[in-house]
C-alpha positions as CSV (number, residue, x, y, z in Angstrom):
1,X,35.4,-1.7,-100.8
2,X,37.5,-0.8,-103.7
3,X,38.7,-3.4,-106.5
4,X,42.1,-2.0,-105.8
5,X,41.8,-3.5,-102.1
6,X,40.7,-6.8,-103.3
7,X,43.4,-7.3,-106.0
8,X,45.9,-6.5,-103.3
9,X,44.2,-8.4,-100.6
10,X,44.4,-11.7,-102.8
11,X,47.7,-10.9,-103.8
12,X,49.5,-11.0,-100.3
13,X,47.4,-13.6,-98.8
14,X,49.3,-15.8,-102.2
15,X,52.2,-15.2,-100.9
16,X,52.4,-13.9,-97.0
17,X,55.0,-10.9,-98.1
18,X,53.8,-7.5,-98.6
19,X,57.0,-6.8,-100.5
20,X,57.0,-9.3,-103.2
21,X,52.9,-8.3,-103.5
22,X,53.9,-4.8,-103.7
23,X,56.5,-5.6,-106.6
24,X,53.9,-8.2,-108.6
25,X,51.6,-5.4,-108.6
26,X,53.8,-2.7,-109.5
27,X,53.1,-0.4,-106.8
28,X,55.4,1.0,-103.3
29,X,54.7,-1.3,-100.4
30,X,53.2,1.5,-98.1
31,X,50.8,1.9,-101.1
32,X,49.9,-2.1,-100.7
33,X,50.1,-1.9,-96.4
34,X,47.5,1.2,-96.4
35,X,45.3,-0.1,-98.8
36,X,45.4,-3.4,-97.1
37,X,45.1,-1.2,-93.9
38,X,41.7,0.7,-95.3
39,X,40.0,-2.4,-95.8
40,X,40.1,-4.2,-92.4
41,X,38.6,-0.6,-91.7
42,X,35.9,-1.5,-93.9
43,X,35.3,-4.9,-92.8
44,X,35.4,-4.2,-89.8
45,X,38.1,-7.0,-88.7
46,X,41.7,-7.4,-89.3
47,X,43.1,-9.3,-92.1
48,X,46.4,-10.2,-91.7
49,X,48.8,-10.4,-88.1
50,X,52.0,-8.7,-88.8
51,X,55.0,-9.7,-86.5
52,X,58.3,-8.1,-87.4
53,X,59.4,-9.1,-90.8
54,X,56.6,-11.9,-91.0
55,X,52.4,-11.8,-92.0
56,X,50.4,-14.4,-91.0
57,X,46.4,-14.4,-92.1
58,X,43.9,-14.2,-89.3
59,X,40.9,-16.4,-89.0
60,X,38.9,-14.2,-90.5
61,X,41.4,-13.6,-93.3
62,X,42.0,-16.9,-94.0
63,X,37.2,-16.6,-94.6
64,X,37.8,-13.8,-96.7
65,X,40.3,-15.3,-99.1
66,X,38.2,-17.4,-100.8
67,X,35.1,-14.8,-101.7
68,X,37.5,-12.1,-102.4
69,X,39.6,-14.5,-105.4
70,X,35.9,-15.1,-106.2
71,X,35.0,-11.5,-106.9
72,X,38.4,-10.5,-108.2
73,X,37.9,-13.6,-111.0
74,X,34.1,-12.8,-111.8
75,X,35.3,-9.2,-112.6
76,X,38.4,-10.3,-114.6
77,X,36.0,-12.4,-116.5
78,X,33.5,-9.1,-116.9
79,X,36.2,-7.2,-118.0
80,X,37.3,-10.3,-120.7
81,X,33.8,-10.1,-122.1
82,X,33.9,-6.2,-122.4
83,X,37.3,-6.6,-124.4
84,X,35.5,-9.0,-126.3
85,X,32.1,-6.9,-127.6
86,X,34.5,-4.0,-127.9
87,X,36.3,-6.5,-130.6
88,X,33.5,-7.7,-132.1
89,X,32.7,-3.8,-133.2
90,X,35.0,-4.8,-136.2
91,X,32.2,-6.9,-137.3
92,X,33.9,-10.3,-138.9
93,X,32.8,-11.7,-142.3
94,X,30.5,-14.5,-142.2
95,X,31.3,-17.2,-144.7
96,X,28.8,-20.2,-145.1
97,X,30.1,-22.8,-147.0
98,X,29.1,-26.5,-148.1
99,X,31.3,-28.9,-146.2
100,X,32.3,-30.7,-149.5
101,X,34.4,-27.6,-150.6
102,X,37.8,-27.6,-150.2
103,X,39.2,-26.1,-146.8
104,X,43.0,-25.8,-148.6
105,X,41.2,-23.8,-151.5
106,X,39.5,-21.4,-149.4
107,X,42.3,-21.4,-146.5
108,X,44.5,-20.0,-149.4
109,X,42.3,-16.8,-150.5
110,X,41.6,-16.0,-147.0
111,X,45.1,-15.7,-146.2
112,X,45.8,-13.5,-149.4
113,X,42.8,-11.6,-148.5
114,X,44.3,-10.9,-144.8
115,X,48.2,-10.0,-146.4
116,X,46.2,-7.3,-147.9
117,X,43.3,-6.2,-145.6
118,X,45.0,-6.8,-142.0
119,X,42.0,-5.4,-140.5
120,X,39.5,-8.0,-141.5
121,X,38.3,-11.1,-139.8
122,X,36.7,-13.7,-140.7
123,X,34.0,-16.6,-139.7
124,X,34.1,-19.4,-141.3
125,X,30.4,-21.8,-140.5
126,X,30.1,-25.4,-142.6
127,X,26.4,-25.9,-143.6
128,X,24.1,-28.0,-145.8
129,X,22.6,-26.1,-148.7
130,X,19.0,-25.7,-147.3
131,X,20.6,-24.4,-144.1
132,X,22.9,-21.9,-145.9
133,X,20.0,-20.7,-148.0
134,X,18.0,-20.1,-144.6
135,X,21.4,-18.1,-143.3
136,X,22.0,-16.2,-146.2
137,X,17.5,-15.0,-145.9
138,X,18.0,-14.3,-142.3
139,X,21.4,-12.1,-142.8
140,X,22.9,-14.8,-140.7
141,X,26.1,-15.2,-143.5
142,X,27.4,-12.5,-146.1
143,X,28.2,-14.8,-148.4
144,X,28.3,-18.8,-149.3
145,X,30.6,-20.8,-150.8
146,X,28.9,-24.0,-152.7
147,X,28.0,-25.7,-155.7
148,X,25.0,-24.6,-156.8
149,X,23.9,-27.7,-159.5
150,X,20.2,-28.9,-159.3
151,X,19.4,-26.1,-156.8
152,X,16.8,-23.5,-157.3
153,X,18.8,-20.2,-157.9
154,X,17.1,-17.9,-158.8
155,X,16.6,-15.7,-155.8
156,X,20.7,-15.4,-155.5
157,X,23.5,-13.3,-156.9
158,X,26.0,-16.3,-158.2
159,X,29.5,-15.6,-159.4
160,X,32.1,-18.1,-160.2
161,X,35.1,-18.9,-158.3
162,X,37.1,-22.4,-159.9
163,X,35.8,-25.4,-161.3
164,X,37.2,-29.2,-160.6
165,X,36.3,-32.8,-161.8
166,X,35.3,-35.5,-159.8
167,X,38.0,-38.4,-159.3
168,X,38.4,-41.9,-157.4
169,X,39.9,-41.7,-154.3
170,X,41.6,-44.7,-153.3
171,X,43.9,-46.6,-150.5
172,X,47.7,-46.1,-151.0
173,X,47.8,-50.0,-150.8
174,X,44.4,-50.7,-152.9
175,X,44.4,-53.1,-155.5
176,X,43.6,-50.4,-158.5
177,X,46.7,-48.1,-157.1
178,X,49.1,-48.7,-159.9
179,X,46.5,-47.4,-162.7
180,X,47.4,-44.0,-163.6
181,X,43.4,-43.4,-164.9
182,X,40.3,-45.9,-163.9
183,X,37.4,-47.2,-166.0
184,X,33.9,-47.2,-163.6
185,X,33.6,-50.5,-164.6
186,X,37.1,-51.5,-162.9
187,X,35.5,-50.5,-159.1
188,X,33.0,-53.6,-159.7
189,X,32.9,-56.0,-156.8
190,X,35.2,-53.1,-154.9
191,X,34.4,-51.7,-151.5
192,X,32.3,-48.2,-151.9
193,X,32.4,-45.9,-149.0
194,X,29.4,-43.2,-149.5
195,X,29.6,-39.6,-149.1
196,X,26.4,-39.0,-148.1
197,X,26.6,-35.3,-148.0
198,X,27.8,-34.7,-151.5
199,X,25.3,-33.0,-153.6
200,X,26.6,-34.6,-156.4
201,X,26.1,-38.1,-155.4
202,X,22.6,-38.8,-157.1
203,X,24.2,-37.5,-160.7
204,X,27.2,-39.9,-159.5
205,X,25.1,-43.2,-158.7
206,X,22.9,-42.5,-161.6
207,X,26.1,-42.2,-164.0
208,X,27.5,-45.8,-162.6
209,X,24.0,-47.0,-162.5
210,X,23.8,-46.5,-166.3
211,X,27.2,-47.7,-167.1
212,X,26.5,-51.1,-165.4
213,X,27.9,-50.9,-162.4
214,X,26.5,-51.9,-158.9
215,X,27.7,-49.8,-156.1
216,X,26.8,-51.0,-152.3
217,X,28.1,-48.7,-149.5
218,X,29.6,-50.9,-146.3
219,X,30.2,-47.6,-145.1
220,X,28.8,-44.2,-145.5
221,X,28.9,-40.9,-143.4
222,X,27.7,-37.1,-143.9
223,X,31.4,-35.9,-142.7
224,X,34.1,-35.5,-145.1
225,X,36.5,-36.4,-142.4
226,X,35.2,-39.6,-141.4
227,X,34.9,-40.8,-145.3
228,X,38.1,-39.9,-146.5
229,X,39.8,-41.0,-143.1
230,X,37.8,-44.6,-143.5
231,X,39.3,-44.6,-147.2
232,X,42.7,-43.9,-145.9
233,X,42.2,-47.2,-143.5
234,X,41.2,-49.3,-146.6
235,X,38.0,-49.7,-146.3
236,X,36.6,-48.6,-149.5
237,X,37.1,-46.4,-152.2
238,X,34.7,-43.3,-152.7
239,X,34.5,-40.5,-155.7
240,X,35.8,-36.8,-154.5
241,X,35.8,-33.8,-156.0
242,X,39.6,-33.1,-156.9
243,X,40.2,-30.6,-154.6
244,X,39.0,-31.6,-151.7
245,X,41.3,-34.1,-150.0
246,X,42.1,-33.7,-146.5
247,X,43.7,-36.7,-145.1
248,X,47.5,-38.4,-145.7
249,X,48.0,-42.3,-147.3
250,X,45.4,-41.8,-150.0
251,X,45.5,-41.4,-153.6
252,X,43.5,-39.9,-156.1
253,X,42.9,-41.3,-160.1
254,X,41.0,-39.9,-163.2
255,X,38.2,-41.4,-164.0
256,X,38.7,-42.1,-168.0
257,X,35.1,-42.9,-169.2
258,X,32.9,-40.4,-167.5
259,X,33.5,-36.7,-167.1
260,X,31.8,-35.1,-164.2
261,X,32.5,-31.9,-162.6
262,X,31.5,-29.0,-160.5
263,X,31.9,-25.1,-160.5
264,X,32.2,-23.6,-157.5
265,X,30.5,-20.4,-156.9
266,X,30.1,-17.8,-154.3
267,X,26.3,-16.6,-153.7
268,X,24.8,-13.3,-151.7
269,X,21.5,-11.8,-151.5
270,X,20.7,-9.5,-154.1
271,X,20.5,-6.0,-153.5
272,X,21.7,-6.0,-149.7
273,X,24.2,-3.6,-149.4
274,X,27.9,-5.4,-147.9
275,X,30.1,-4.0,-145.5
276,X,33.1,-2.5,-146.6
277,X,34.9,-5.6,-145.2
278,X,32.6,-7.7,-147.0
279,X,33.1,-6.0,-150.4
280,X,36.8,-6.5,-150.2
281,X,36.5,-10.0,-149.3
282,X,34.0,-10.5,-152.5
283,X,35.9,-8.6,-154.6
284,X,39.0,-11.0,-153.5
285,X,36.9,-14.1,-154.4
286,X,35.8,-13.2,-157.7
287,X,39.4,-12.0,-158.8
288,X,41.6,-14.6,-157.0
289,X,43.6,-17.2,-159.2
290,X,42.5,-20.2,-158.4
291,X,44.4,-22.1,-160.7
Protein backbone atom coordinates (compact mmCIF):
# COMPACT_ATOMS: atom_id res chain seq x y z
CA UNK A 1 0.00 0.00 0.00
CA UNK A 2 1.40 3.13 -1.51
CA UNK A 3 1.00 6.78 -0.01
CA UNK A 4 -0.14 7.65 -3.48
CA UNK A 5 -3.27 5.21 -2.96
CA UNK A 6 -4.08 6.63 0.42
CA UNK A 7 -4.01 10.29 -0.62
CA UNK A 8 -6.32 9.42 -3.46
CA UNK A 9 -8.41 7.11 -1.45
CA UNK A 10 -9.25 9.96 1.13
CA UNK A 11 -9.64 12.28 -1.49
CA UNK A 12 -12.71 10.65 -3.41
CA UNK A 13 -14.30 9.30 -0.40
CA UNK A 14 -14.42 13.64 0.42
CA UNK A 15 -16.22 14.02 -2.17
CA UNK A 16 -17.91 10.81 -3.98
CA UNK A 17 -16.58 12.06 -7.67
CA UNK A 18 -13.53 10.59 -9.09
CA UNK A 19 -13.45 13.53 -11.46
CA UNK A 20 -13.29 16.44 -9.18
CA UNK A 21 -10.55 14.09 -6.96
CA UNK A 22 -8.73 13.54 -10.14
CA UNK A 23 -8.53 17.44 -10.77
CA UNK A 24 -7.79 18.41 -6.83
CA UNK A 25 -4.91 16.19 -7.13
CA UNK A 26 -3.71 17.18 -10.37
CA UNK A 27 -3.57 13.92 -12.00
CA UNK A 28 -5.95 12.09 -15.18
CA UNK A 29 -8.92 10.23 -13.70
CA UNK A 30 -7.89 6.67 -15.06
CA UNK A 31 -4.65 7.51 -13.12
CA UNK A 32 -7.06 8.13 -9.79
CA UNK A 33 -9.65 4.92 -10.89
CA UNK A 34 -6.48 2.37 -11.21
CA UNK A 35 -4.84 3.43 -8.41
CA UNK A 36 -7.97 3.35 -6.43
CA UNK A 37 -8.48 0.00 -8.32
CA UNK A 38 -4.85 -1.52 -7.04
CA UNK A 39 -5.77 -0.97 -3.65
CA UNK A 40 -9.03 -2.87 -3.05
CA UNK A 41 -6.48 -5.41 -4.67
CA UNK A 42 -4.43 -5.03 -1.79
CA UNK A 43 -6.96 -5.00 0.77
CA UNK A 44 -8.47 -7.47 -0.36
CA UNK A 45 -12.19 -5.81 -0.49
CA UNK A 46 -13.72 -3.18 -2.57
CA UNK A 47 -13.80 0.31 -1.73
CA UNK A 48 -16.13 2.12 -3.39
CA UNK A 49 -19.64 0.79 -5.56
CA UNK A 50 -19.53 2.54 -8.89
CA UNK A 51 -23.05 2.86 -10.71
CA UNK A 52 -23.00 4.80 -13.89
CA UNK A 53 -22.00 8.31 -13.31
CA UNK A 54 -22.34 7.88 -9.49
CA UNK A 55 -19.75 6.26 -6.41
CA UNK A 56 -21.04 5.32 -3.36
CA UNK A 57 -18.50 3.91 -0.43
CA UNK A 58 -18.97 0.38 0.66
CA UNK A 59 -19.16 -0.84 4.19
CA UNK A 60 -15.90 -1.57 4.33
CA UNK A 61 -14.92 1.80 2.70
CA UNK A 62 -16.85 3.75 4.71
CA UNK A 63 -14.06 1.50 7.94
CA UNK A 64 -11.28 2.43 5.95
CA UNK A 65 -11.90 6.11 5.74
CA UNK A 66 -11.20 7.02 9.00
CA UNK A 67 -7.56 5.07 9.51
CA UNK A 68 -6.54 5.96 6.09
CA UNK A 69 -7.12 10.28 6.91
CA UNK A 70 -5.31 8.98 10.00
CA UNK A 71 -2.18 7.78 8.21
CA UNK A 72 -2.32 10.38 5.50
CA UNK A 73 -2.24 13.21 8.52
CA UNK A 74 0.48 11.44 10.72
CA UNK A 75 2.67 11.48 7.54
CA UNK A 76 1.80 15.12 6.54
CA UNK A 77 2.75 15.90 10.05
CA UNK A 78 6.28 13.74 9.52
CA UNK A 79 6.90 15.46 6.53
CA UNK A 80 6.19 19.12 8.49
CA UNK A 81 8.78 18.13 11.02
CA UNK A 82 11.39 17.14 8.28
CA UNK A 83 10.77 20.64 6.62
CA UNK A 84 11.28 21.96 9.91
CA UNK A 85 14.99 20.29 10.99
CA UNK A 86 15.92 20.81 7.38
CA UNK A 87 15.16 24.70 8.40
CA UNK A 88 16.59 24.74 11.47
CA UNK A 89 20.19 23.79 9.50
CA UNK A 90 20.31 27.71 9.16
CA UNK A 91 21.02 27.69 12.81
CA UNK A 92 19.05 31.05 14.24
CA UNK A 93 20.80 33.42 16.65
CA UNK A 94 20.05 33.03 20.16
CA UNK A 95 19.48 36.34 21.95
CA UNK A 96 19.07 36.25 25.85
CA UNK A 97 18.00 39.33 27.18
CA UNK A 98 16.82 40.86 30.60
CA UNK A 99 13.06 41.55 30.40
CA UNK A 100 13.58 45.24 31.59
CA UNK A 101 15.26 46.12 28.15
CA UNK A 102 13.42 47.72 25.71
CA UNK A 103 11.57 45.41 23.13
CA UNK A 104 11.13 48.72 20.58
CA UNK A 105 15.08 49.24 21.01
CA UNK A 106 16.09 45.90 20.09
CA UNK A 107 13.00 45.25 17.64
CA UNK A 108 14.63 48.17 15.68
CA UNK A 109 18.34 46.69 15.22
CA UNK A 110 16.94 43.41 14.46
CA UNK A 111 15.03 44.61 11.62
CA UNK A 112 18.08 46.65 10.29
CA UNK A 113 20.15 43.65 10.80
CA UNK A 114 17.60 41.46 8.64
CA UNK A 115 17.37 44.54 5.56
CA UNK A 116 20.87 43.61 5.34
CA UNK A 117 21.48 39.96 6.17
CA UNK A 118 18.09 38.33 4.72
CA UNK A 119 19.39 35.01 5.59
CA UNK A 120 19.52 35.38 9.30
CA UNK A 121 17.15 34.41 11.96
CA UNK A 122 16.75 35.09 15.06
CA UNK A 123 15.57 33.82 18.75
CA UNK A 124 14.78 36.05 20.93
CA UNK A 125 14.43 34.21 24.98
CA UNK A 126 13.66 36.88 28.11
CA UNK A 127 15.59 35.80 31.19
CA UNK A 128 16.80 36.94 34.68
CA UNK A 129 20.46 37.58 34.93
CA UNK A 130 21.44 34.43 36.89
CA UNK A 131 19.59 32.43 34.25
CA UNK A 132 21.21 34.24 31.28
CA UNK A 133 24.62 33.82 32.89
CA UNK A 134 23.83 29.90 33.20
CA UNK A 135 22.64 30.10 29.23
CA UNK A 136 25.41 32.04 28.00
CA UNK A 137 28.08 28.90 30.18
CA UNK A 138 26.03 26.15 28.67
CA UNK A 139 26.15 27.69 24.98
CA UNK A 140 22.45 27.82 25.32
CA UNK A 141 22.39 31.86 23.95
CA UNK A 142 25.19 33.56 21.66
CA UNK A 143 24.83 36.62 23.11
CA UNK A 144 22.78 38.70 25.99
CA UNK A 145 21.34 41.82 26.12
CA UNK A 146 21.39 43.43 29.85
CA UNK A 147 22.60 45.75 32.26
CA UNK A 148 25.33 44.61 33.75
CA UNK A 149 25.56 47.14 37.24
CA UNK A 150 26.43 45.30 40.64
CA UNK A 151 27.00 41.98 38.71
CA UNK A 152 30.12 40.04 38.77
CA UNK A 153 31.70 40.47 35.18
CA UNK A 154 34.45 39.40 34.94
CA UNK A 155 34.23 36.11 33.16
CA UNK A 156 32.30 38.06 30.09
CA UNK A 157 33.24 39.94 27.04
CA UNK A 158 31.03 43.36 27.60
CA UNK A 159 30.54 45.92 24.85
CA UNK A 160 28.28 48.86 24.99
CA UNK A 161 25.20 49.34 23.14
CA UNK A 162 23.12 52.84 24.45
CA UNK A 163 22.68 54.30 27.69
CA UNK A 164 19.18 55.78 29.27
CA UNK A 165 18.10 57.43 32.61
CA UNK A 166 15.60 56.33 34.81
CA UNK A 167 12.20 58.50 34.85
CA UNK A 168 8.69 58.45 36.64
CA UNK A 169 6.11 56.84 34.87
CA UNK A 170 2.85 58.07 35.56
CA UNK A 171 -1.18 57.82 34.80
CA UNK A 172 -2.29 60.15 31.89
CA UNK A 173 -4.95 61.42 34.55
CA UNK A 174 -2.47 61.40 37.80
CA UNK A 175 -2.41 64.18 39.97
CA UNK A 176 1.55 65.10 39.17
CA UNK A 177 0.67 64.91 35.14
CA UNK A 178 1.04 68.59 34.46
CA UNK A 179 4.72 68.80 35.94
CA UNK A 180 7.02 68.82 33.13
CA UNK A 181 10.07 67.38 35.70
CA UNK A 182 9.30 65.77 39.32
CA UNK A 183 11.19 66.19 42.69
CA UNK A 184 11.26 62.44 44.62
CA UNK A 185 9.95 64.14 47.34
CA UNK A 186 6.56 65.20 45.28
CA UNK A 187 5.60 61.04 44.91
CA UNK A 188 5.21 61.21 49.00
CA UNK A 189 1.93 59.77 50.22
CA UNK A 190 1.51 58.62 46.26
CA UNK A 191 0.64 55.13 45.18
CA UNK A 192 4.04 53.06 44.24
CA UNK A 193 3.62 50.07 42.02
CA UNK A 194 7.03 47.96 42.30
CA UNK A 195 8.98 46.43 39.54
CA UNK A 196 10.20 43.69 41.19
CA UNK A 197 12.41 42.50 38.42
CA UNK A 198 14.32 45.60 37.88
CA UNK A 199 17.94 45.20 38.83
CA UNK A 200 18.04 48.61 39.61
CA UNK A 201 15.45 48.76 42.09
CA UNK A 202 17.73 48.40 45.38
CA UNK A 203 20.05 51.53 44.04
CA UNK A 204 16.34 53.12 43.40
CA UNK A 205 14.83 52.49 47.02
CA UNK A 206 18.07 53.20 48.63
CA UNK A 207 18.28 56.74 46.61
CA UNK A 208 14.48 57.65 47.87
CA UNK A 209 15.26 56.11 51.13
CA UNK A 210 18.00 58.64 51.65
CA UNK A 211 16.23 61.53 50.28
CA UNK A 212 13.36 61.05 52.79
CA UNK A 213 10.92 59.48 51.11
CA UNK A 214 8.78 56.44 52.11
CA UNK A 215 7.83 54.18 49.32
CA UNK A 216 5.06 51.21 50.10
CA UNK A 217 4.18 49.04 47.05
CA UNK A 218 0.07 48.22 46.85
CA UNK A 219 1.17 46.51 44.00
CA UNK A 220 4.15 44.85 42.65
CA UNK A 221 4.90 42.23 39.87
CA UNK A 222 8.12 40.62 38.18
CA UNK A 223 6.49 41.33 34.55
CA UNK A 224 7.01 44.51 32.83
CA UNK A 225 3.60 44.10 31.31
CA UNK A 226 1.62 43.70 34.24
CA UNK A 227 3.35 46.91 36.07
CA UNK A 228 3.24 49.32 33.35
CA UNK A 229 -0.40 48.06 32.36
CA UNK A 230 -1.53 48.50 36.31
CA UNK A 231 0.10 52.11 35.98
CA UNK A 232 -1.82 52.84 32.91
CA UNK A 233 -5.09 51.86 35.05
CA UNK A 234 -4.04 54.38 37.81
CA UNK A 235 -3.02 52.46 40.23
CA UNK A 236 0.35 53.78 41.03
CA UNK A 237 3.19 55.33 39.72
CA UNK A 238 6.56 53.29 39.31
CA UNK A 239 10.21 54.50 38.04
CA UNK A 240 11.26 53.06 34.37
CA UNK A 241 14.07 53.17 32.55
CA UNK A 242 13.32 55.72 29.66
CA UNK A 243 13.22 53.41 27.06
CA UNK A 244 11.27 50.93 28.00
CA UNK A 245 7.58 51.72 27.80
CA UNK A 246 5.33 49.37 26.34
CA UNK A 247 1.78 50.24 27.04
CA UNK A 248 -0.66 53.45 25.67
CA UNK A 249 -2.34 56.20 28.39
CA UNK A 250 0.87 56.70 30.29
CA UNK A 251 3.29 59.31 30.73
CA UNK A 252 6.71 59.57 31.50
CA UNK A 253 8.60 62.77 33.62
CA UNK A 254 12.29 63.54 34.51
CA UNK A 255 13.14 63.10 37.70
CA UNK A 256 15.01 66.68 38.65
CA UNK A 257 16.85 65.89 41.86
CA UNK A 258 18.40 62.51 41.29
CA UNK A 259 20.29 61.28 38.28
CA UNK A 260 20.19 57.59 37.79
CA UNK A 261 20.89 55.62 34.74
CA UNK A 262 21.86 52.48 33.07
CA UNK A 263 24.15 51.44 30.05
CA UNK A 264 23.11 48.78 28.25
CA UNK A 265 25.53 46.31 27.05
CA UNK A 266 25.74 43.16 25.02
CA UNK A 267 27.83 40.18 26.72
CA UNK A 268 29.33 36.71 25.12
CA UNK A 269 31.68 34.21 26.31
CA UNK A 270 35.17 34.96 25.78
CA UNK A 271 37.11 33.12 23.33
CA UNK A 272 34.14 30.95 21.74
CA UNK A 273 34.29 31.27 18.25
CA UNK A 274 30.60 32.81 16.72
CA UNK A 275 28.94 31.77 13.78
CA UNK A 276 29.12 33.71 10.80
CA UNK A 277 25.48 34.73 11.53
CA UNK A 278 26.33 35.53 14.83
CA UNK A 279 29.31 37.87 14.00
CA UNK A 280 27.16 39.89 11.78
CA UNK A 281 24.55 40.23 14.18
CA UNK A 282 27.35 41.42 16.88
CA UNK A 283 29.03 43.48 14.66
CA UNK A 284 25.40 45.12 13.98
CA UNK A 285 24.96 45.76 17.79
CA UNK A 286 28.07 47.30 18.53
CA UNK A 287 27.84 49.75 15.41
CA UNK A 288 24.03 50.48 15.37
CA UNK A 289 22.89 54.11 16.26
CA UNK A 290 21.04 53.98 18.91
CA UNK A 291 20.42 57.42 19.39
Amino acid sequence: MELAQIKYFVAASRGLNFTRAATELNISQPALTKSIKNLEVELGAPLFIRERRRVFLTDFGHEMVVPMQNILEKTQAAEKVAHSFRLLKRKPIRLGMMSSISHKKIAKLMSSHSAKSRDSELEVTEMSWPDLQKALEADEIDLAIMNPAGLRMDDYTLRPLYSEKYMILLPKNHDLADFESLKLSQLSGHNYVDRLACEMRTKMLTVCEASGIELYAKFRSEREDWVQSMVAAGLGFAFIPEHAVLVENVIKRPISDAQLSRQIQIASMPGRKFSKVVQQFYRAATSYDWS
